[in-house]
Structures are given as C-alpha cells and as structure tokens.
N, C-alpha and C positions, 0 to 999 in steps of 0.2 A: 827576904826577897819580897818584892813589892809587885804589885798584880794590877793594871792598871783596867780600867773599865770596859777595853776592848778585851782584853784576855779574860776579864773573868766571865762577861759574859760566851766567850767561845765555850770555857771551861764548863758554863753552867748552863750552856744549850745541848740540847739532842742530838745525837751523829746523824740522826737523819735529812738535820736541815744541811751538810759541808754538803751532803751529798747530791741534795736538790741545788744546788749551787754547782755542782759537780757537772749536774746532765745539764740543767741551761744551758752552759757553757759547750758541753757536747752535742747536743741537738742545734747553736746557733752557727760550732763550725759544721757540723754533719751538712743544715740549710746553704750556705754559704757555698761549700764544695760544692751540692748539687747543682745551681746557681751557674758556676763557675764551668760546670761539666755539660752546662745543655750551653753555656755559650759557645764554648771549643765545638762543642756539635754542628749547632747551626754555623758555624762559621766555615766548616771543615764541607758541608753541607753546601753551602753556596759555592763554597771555592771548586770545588768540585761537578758542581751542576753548568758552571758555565763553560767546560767541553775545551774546545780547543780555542777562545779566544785569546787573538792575539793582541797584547798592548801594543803600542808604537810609544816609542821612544820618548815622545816629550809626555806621553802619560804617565810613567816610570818616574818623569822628572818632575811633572806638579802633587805627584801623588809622595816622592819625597819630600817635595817644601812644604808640601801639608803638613806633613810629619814633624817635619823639620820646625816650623812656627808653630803649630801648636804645644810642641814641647816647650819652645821659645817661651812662647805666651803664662803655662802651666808654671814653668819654673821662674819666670818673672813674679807671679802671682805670688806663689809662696814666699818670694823674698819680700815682697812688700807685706806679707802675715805676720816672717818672723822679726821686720824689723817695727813693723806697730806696735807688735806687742815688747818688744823689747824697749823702746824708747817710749812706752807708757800711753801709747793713745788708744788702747784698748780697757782702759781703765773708768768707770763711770765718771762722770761730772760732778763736782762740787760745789754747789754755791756757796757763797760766804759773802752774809749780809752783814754790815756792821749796826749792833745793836745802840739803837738813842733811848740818851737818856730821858725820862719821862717829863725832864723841866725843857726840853727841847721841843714834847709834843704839845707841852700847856703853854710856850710861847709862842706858838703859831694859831694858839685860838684866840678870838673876840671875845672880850669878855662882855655880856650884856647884863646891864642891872635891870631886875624888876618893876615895872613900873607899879609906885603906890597910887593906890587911889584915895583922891581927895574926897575926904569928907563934910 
C-alpha cells in the first residue's frame, strides 16, 4: 500500500488541526445563517410596517418585469461564464516570440573600423 504525501501527512498531523477545520467551517455557516436570518427579519419587518397599502395593478406588473429581467439578465450572465470558460477565453495569454538567430542580429549592425593614427 502506497501513501501519498497528502495522506501521510493527515496521518502524521494532530486531530486537533481536522478539528479547527471542523469549527471554521461551523462558525462560517453558523455567520451566514445569521446573515440570512436578520435579512428575513427586516424584510418581514418592512413588509409589515407598511399597514394596509394598497398596490394598483400595473405596480404588480412592473414589479414582475423587474423580476422577470432581472433573472433574465442574471441567467444570461452566467451563460456567458460557462461558455467563456468553456471555449477557453478565460485562460491567460501566451506570447510566443519567435527566437533569431544571432547571425540575424550581427547583420543588421554597421560594422565600423577603427581609425589608425598616422604616424
């Protein structure tokens, strides 16, 4: 049996760290719920504070096509995500120089002779 470098070191760490890995994880959804539970409040909160007002009918009706396009919008969005990344244009950039050869760079220089001095 072959042990690869992630297993041995699980094997060869402390229980104490799976566990700190354990609460993270616990304390980031415990955050999240809470989050989640004062938003339902204040929403419940407002819906509630505004008493007996009445919509009229084409409010119902822009307050759907909001709804309505911005899902539109939201789910357009994502398909343009997964088709970038699927047809590779989420992928860094390549340059690709092509390399010369060094008799390419000594033909493009001048060559100059020294001038002797007459003596």
């Amino acid at each position: 049996m072959t042990v690869t470098d992630g297993e041995a070191e699980a094997l060869s760490s402390d229980p104490g760290a799976a566990s700190g890995d354990e609460m993270k994880t616990a304390l980031t959804i415990f955050v999240l719920l809470a989050i989640l539970a004062g938003a339902v409040w204040v929403g419940h909160y407002g819906w509630e504070s505004a008493g007996d007002v009445v919509m009229p009918a084409w409010g119902w009706l822009m307050m759907g096509l909001g709804i309505f396009f911005t899902l539109l919008v939201g789910g357009g969005l994502m398909a343009l995500v997964f088709y970038s990344s699927r047809a590779g244009f989420d992928e860094p950039p390549e340059v690709v120089q092509e390399k010369k050869h060094r008799t390419a760079k000594w033909g493009k220089m001048i060559l100059r002779r020294k001038k002797r001095r007459s003596s």
